[in-house]
C-alpha positions as CSV (number, residue, x, y, z in Angstrom):
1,X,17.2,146.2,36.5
2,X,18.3,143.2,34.8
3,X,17.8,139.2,34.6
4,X,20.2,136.4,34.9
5,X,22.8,135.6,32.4
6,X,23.6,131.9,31.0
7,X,25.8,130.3,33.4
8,X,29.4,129.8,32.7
9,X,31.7,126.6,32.9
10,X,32.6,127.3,36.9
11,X,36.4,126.0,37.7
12,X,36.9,123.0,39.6
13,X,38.4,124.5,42.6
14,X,36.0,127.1,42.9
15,X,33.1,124.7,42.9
16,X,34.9,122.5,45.6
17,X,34.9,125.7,47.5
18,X,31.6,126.6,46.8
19,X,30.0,122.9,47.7
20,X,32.0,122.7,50.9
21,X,30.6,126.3,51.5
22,X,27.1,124.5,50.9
23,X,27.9,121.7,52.8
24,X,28.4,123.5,56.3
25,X,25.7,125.9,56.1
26,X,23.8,122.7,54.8
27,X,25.0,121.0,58.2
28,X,24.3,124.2,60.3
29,X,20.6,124.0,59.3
30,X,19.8,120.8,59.9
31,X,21.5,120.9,63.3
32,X,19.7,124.2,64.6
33,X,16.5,123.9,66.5
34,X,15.5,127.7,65.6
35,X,16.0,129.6,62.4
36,X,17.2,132.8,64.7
37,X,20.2,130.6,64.6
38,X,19.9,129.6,60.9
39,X,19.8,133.2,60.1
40,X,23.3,134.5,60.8
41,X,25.2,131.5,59.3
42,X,22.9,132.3,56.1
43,X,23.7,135.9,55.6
44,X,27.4,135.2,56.1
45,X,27.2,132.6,52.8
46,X,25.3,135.0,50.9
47,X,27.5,137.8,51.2
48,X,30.7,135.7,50.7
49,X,29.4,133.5,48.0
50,X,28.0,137.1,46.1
51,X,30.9,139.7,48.0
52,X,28.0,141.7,48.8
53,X,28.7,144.2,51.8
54,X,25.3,143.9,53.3
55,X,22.4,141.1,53.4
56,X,19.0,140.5,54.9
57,X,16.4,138.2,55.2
58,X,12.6,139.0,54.4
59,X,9.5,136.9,54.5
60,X,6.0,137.5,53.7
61,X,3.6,137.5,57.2
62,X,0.4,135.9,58.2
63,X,-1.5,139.1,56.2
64,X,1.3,138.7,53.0
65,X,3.4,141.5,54.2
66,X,7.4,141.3,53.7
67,X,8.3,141.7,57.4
68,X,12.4,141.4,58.2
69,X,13.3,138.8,60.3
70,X,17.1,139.2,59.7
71,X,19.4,141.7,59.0
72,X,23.0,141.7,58.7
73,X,24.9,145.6,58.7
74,X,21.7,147.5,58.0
75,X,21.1,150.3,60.1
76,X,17.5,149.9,62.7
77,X,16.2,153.5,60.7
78,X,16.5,151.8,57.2
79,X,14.7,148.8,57.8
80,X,11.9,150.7,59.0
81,X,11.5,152.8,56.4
82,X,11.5,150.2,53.6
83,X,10.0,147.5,55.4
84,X,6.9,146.3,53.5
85,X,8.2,147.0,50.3
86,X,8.4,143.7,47.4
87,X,9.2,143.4,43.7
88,X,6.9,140.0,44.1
89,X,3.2,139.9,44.8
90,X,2.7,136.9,48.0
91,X,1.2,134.5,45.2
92,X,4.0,135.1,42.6
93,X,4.6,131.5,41.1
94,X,8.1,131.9,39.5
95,X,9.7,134.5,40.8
96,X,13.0,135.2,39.4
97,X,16.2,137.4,40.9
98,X,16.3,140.8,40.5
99,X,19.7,142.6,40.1
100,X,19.7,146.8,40.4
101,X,23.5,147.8,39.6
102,X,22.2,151.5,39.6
103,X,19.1,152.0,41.4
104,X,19.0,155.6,40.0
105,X,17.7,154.2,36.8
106,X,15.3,151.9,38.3
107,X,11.0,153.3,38.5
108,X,10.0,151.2,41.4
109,X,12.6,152.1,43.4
110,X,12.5,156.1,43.0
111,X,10.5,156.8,46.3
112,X,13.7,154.5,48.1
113,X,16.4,156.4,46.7
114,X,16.8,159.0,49.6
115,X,17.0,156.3,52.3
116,X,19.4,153.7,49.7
117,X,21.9,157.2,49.7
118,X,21.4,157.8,53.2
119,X,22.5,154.5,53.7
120,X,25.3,154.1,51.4
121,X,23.8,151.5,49.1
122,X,25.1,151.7,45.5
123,X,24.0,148.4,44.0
124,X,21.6,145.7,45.6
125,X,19.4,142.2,44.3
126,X,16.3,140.6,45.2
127,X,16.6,137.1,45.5
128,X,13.4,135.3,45.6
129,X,13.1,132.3,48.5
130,X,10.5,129.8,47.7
131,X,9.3,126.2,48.5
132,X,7.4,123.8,46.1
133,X,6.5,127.2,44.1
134,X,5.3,129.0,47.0
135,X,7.2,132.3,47.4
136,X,7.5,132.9,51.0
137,X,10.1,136.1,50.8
138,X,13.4,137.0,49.7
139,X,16.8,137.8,50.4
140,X,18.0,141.3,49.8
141,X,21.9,142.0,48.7
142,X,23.5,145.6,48.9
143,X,26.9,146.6,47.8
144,X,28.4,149.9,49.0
145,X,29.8,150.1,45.2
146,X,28.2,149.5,41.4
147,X,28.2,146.2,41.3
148,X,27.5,143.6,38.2
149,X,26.0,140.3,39.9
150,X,28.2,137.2,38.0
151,X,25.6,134.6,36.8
152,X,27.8,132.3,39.1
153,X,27.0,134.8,41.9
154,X,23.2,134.6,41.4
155,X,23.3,131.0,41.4
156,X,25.3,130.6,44.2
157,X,22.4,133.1,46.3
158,X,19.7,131.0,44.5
159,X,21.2,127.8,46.0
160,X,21.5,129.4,49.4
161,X,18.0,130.8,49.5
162,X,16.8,126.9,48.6
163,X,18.7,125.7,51.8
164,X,16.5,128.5,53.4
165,X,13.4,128.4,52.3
166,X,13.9,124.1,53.0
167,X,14.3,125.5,56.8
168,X,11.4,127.9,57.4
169,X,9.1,125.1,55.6
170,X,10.0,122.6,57.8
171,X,10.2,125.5,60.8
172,X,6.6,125.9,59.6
173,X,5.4,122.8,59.3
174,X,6.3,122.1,63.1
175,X,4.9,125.2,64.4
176,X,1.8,124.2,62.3
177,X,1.8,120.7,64.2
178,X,2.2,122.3,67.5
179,X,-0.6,124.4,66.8
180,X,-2.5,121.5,65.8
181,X,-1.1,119.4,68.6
182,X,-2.7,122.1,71.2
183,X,-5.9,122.5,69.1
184,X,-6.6,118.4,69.0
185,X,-5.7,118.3,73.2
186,X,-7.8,121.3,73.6
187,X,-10.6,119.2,71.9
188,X,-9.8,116.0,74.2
189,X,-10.0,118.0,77.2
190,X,-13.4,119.4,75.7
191,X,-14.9,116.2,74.8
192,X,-13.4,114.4,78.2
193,X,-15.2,117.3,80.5
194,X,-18.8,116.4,78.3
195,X,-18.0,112.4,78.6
196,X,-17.8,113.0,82.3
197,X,-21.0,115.2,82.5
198,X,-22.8,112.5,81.0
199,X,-20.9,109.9,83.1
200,X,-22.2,111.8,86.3
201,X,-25.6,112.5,84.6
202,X,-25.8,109.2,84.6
203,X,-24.9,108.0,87.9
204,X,-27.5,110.2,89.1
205,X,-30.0,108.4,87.0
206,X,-28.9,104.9,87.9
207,X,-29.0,106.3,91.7
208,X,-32.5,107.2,90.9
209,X,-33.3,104.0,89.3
210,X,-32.2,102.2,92.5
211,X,-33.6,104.1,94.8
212,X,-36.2,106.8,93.9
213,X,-38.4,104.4,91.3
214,X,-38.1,101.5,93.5
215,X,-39.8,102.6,96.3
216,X,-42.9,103.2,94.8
217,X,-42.8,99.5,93.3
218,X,-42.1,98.3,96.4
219,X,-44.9,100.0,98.0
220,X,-47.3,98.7,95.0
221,X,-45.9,95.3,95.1
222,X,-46.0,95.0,99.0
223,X,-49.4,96.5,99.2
224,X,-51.2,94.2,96.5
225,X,-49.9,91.1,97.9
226,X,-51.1,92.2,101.4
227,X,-54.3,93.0,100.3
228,X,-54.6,89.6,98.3
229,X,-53.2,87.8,101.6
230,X,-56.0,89.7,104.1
231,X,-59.1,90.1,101.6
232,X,-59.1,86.8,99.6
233,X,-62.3,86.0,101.8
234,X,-64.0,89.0,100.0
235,X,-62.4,88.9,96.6
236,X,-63.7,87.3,94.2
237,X,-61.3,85.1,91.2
238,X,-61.2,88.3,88.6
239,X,-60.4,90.6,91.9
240,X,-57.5,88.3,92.9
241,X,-56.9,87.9,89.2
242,X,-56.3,91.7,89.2
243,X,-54.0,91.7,92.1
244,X,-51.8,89.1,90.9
245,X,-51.3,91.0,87.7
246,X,-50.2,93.6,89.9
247,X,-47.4,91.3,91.6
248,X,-46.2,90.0,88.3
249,X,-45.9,93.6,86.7
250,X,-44.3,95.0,89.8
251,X,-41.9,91.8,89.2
252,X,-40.7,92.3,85.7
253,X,-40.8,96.2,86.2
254,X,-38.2,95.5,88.4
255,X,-36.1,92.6,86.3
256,X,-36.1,95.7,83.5
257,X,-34.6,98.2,86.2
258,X,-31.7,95.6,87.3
259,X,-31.4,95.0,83.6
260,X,-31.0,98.6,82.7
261,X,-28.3,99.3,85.6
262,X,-26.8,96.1,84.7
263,X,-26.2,98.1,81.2
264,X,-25.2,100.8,82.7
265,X,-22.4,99.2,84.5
266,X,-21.1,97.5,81.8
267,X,-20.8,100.7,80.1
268,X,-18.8,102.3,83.0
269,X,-17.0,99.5,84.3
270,X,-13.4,99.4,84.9
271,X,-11.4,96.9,82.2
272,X,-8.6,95.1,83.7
273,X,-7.2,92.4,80.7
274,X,-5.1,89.2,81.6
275,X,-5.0,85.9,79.4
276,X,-8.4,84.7,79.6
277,X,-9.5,81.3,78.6
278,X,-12.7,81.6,76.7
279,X,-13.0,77.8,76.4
280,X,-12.6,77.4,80.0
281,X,-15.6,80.1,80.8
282,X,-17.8,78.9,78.1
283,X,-17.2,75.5,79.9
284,X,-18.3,76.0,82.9
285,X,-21.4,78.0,81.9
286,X,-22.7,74.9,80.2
287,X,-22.1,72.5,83.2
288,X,-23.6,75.1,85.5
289,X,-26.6,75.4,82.7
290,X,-26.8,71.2,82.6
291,X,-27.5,71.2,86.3
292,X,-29.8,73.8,86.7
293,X,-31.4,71.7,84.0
294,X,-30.7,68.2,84.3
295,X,-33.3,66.5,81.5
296,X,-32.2,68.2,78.6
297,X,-30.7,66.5,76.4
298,X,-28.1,69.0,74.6
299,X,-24.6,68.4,73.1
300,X,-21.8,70.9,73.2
301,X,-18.8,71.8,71.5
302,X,-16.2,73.7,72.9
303,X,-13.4,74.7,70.4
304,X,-9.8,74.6,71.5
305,X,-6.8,77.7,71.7
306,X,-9.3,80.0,72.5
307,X,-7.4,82.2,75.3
308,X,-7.3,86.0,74.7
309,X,-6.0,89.3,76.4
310,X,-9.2,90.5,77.8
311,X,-11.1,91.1,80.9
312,X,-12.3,87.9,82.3
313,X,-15.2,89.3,84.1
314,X,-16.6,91.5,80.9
315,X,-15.8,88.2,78.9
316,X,-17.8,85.9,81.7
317,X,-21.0,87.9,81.5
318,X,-21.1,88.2,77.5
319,X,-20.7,84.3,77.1
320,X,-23.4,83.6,79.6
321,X,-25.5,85.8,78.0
322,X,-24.6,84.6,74.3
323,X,-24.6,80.7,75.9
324,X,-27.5,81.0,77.3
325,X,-29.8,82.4,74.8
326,X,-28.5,79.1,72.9
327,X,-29.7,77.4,75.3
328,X,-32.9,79.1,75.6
329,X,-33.6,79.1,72.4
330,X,-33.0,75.5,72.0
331,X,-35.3,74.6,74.5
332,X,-37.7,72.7,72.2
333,X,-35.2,71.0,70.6
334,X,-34.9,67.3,70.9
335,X,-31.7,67.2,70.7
336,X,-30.6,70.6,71.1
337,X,-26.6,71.2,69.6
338,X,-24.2,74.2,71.1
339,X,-20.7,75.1,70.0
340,X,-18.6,77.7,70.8
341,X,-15.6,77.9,68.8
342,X,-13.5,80.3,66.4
343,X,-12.9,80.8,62.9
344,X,-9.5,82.6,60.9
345,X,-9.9,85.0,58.5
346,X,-7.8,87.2,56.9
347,X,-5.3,86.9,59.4
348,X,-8.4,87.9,62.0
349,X,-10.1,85.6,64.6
350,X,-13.8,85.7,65.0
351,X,-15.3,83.6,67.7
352,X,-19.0,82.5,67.3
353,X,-21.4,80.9,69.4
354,X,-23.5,78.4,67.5
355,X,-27.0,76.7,68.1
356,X,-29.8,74.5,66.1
357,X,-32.7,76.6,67.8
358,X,-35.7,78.4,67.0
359,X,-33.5,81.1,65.1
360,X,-35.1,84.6,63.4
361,X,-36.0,86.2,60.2
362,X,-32.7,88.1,59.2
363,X,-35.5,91.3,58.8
364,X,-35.6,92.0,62.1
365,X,-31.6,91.7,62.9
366,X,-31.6,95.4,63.4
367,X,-33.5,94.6,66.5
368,X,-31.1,92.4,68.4
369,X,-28.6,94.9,70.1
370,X,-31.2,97.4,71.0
371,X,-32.4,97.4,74.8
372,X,-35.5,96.1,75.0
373,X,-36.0,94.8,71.2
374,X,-36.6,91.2,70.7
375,X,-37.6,89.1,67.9
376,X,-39.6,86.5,69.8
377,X,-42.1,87.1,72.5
378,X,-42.2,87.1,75.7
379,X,-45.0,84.5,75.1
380,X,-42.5,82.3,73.0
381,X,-39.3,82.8,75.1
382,X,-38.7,84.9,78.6
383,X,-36.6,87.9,78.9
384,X,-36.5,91.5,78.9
385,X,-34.5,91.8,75.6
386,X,-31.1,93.4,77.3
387,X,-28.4,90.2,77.0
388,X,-27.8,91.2,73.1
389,X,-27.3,94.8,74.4
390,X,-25.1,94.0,77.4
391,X,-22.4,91.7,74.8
392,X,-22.7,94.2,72.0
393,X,-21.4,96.6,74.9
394,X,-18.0,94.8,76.0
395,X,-17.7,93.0,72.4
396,X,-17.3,97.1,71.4
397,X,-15.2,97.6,74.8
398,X,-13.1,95.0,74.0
399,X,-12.2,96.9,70.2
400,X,-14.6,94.4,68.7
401,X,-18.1,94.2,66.6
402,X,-20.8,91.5,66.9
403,X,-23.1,90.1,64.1
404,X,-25.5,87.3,63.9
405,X,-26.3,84.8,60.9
406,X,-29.8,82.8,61.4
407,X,-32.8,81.7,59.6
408,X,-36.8,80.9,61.3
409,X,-36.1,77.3,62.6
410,X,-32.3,77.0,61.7
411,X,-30.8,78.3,64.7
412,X,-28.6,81.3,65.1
413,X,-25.0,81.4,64.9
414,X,-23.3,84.7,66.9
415,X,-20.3,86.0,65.6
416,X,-17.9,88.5,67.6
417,X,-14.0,89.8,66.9
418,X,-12.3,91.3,70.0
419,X,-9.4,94.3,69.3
420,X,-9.9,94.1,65.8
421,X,-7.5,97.4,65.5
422,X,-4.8,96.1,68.4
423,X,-5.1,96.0,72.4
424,X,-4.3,100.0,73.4
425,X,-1.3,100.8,74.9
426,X,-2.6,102.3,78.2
427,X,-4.7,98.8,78.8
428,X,-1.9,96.5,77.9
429,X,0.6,98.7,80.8
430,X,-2.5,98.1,82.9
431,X,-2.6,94.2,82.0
432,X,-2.0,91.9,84.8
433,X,-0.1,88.7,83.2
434,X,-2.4,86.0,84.3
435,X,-6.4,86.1,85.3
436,X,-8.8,83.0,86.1
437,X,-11.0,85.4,88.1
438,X,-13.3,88.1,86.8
439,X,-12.8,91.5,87.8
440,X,-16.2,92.5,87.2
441,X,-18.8,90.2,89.2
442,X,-21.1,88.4,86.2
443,X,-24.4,90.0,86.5
């Protein structure tokens, strides 16, 4: 067994040969789809670039074994019998050829020598075929006669075993992306099935909401008021005091129900984007606001360019929920200020809705996008707590996040970003190319 030589000056017309040699099977590789087609072309440049009579290609399996995946005049009986066998452990890190010109004289092979004479093979080499130092097999040469490997030889079978091992890598690496290709679609088909079990659990909740919990409110609403209607002759002020607490419960235990289905429809809601004006909207909810309200006194600014792809409907009901807490919360104000506008940074657009109201202690912020959490009570302002939820919902819908900035008596300014990460592809096929009308109806 021996080790490479120095390498000698190599004559310019033989290396033209050689490199045009390289060239095609270079060419042949990178235009094959499969490396059963990479194989053939490979053994042929081995055996002409190192006159060997015979060649094959080995590589180490899934459980490190040296399987052959290629063989070019090797009999079916031989490659059975030696199969298995490597010079190289799998984790060898710098493997280097081995050349046997007389395998007679070589240990490691003496248990191969009836099946090398049975086949004819008087000299053969182990050349190693690795990637980035990872060995991942080898090729072996056999010559029917002694035969002396040229240091030219060996290198020309190193080179070629690089354009292989260059192959299976990448043959590899694609397999392994298939795999992981099926493996992350499995996952999206798992996690779809669970998204719709929980989108049909609750449906039947809602349904039960509107219907099963109802009824009994109904019944307890309908019943007190006809008793305080028929008996107030009899009842005394606490009795009818009772009564009416009744009615009033009954009343907002209700408001909570629509408020909760509202958030559940949000959630579940079809999105349908077009260009939306957001000025336009916020407009009209203040005029609409004004004359449900005619003797406040409130000024508001509307910002300009503020037309987005969106949903118009989603878009309607988080404004009038955002503009309208403003205007709640300003509702001791004197002179009560709103502005809705928008504000560049970083190359990103936040809009924020802005007010000089009764504002919050920054402590309790965690509070505000939670159904049913409010920082004022219901004492100090109406309201079930579920608007903040409701915007947080399409704000995040819309690829967005929503924030607040506010201080006990300094008002509260709400900031919100919309597809902070791009509109997805699938929505923006979907988009229609102009909107003024909601496609969900504002709650």
């Amino acid at each position: 067994m021996s080790r490479i030589a120095p390498l000698p000056e190599i004559p310019l017309d033989r290396s033209l040969t050689e490199l045009r040699a390289l060239h095609a099977l270079a060419e042949t590789i990178n235009l094959s789809s499969s490396l059963e087609s990479v194989y053939p072309e490979t053994l042929q440049a081995l055996r002409w670039a190192c006159h060997a009579d015979r060649a094959v290609v080995l590589l180490f399996d899934a459980r490190n074994a040296m399987r052959f995946v290629a063989s070019d005049g090797l009999s079916e009986r031989y490659c059975a019998a030696v199969e298995g066998h490597s010079p190289w452990a799998a984790n060898e890190e710098n493997a280097q050829p081995i050349l046997v010109a007389d395998p007679a004289r070589e240990p490691s092979l003496a248990a191969l020598l009836p099946e090398l004479h049975r086949e004819g093979i008087a000299s053969l080499a182990f050349i190693p075929i690795a990637h980035q130092g990872r060995l991942l097999g080898n090729f072996m040469l056999y010559f029917n006669q002694p035969h002396e490997m040229t240091a030219a030889e060996t290198r020309l079978a190193l080179t070629v075993a690089e354009h292989l091992a260059l192959a299976v890598s990448r043959q590899r690496a694609i397999e392994e992306i298939h795999h992981l290709n099926a493996h992350l679609e499995e996952r999206v088909q798992r996690r779809t099935q669970q998204l719709e079990d929980a989108n049909r659990e609750m449906e039947a909740f809602c349904y039960s909401v509107s219907h099963d919990l109802r009824a009994p409110l109904r019944a307890l609403d309908g019943f007190a008021r006809i008793l305080l209607e028929d008996a107030a002759s009899v009842l005394d002020d606490t009795d009818k005091g009772h009564l009416q607490r009744i009615i009033d419960a009954s009343g907002r235990m209700g408001g909570l129900m629509d408020d909760l289905l509202r958030l559940s429809r949000i959630g579940r809601a079809g999105m349908r984007l077009a260009a939306v004006d957001l000025g336009g909207i916020a407009g009209g909810i203040v005029e609409r606001l004004r004359g449900a309200d005619p003797s406040r006194r409130a000024v508001s600014r509307i910002g300009a360019g503020l037309s987005i792809q969106a949903d118009a409907g989603l878009m309607r009901i988080a404004l009038e929920n955002l503009i309208g807490n403003a205007w709640k919360y300003t509702g001791r104000n004197a002179d009560a200020e709103i502005e809705f506008g928008k504000r560049e940074e970083d190359g990103r657009t936040a809009y924020f809705v802005r007010d000089n109201g009764a504002g919050f202690d920054m402590r309790y912020a965690g509070k505000l996008f939670s159904p049913f959490q409010r920082v004022h009570s219901p004492s100090e302002f109406e309201g079930n707590g579920i608007g903040l939820a409701i915007v947080q919902r399409i704000v995040q819908r819309h690829g967005g996040r929503i924030w607040a900035e506010s201080a006990p008596g300094c008002g509260s300014t709400f900031w919100f970003t919309l597809w902070e990460d791009g509109i997805p592809a699938e929505l923006l096929q979907a988009a229609a190319p102009v909107s003024s009308r909601p496609s969900f109806p504002p709650a």
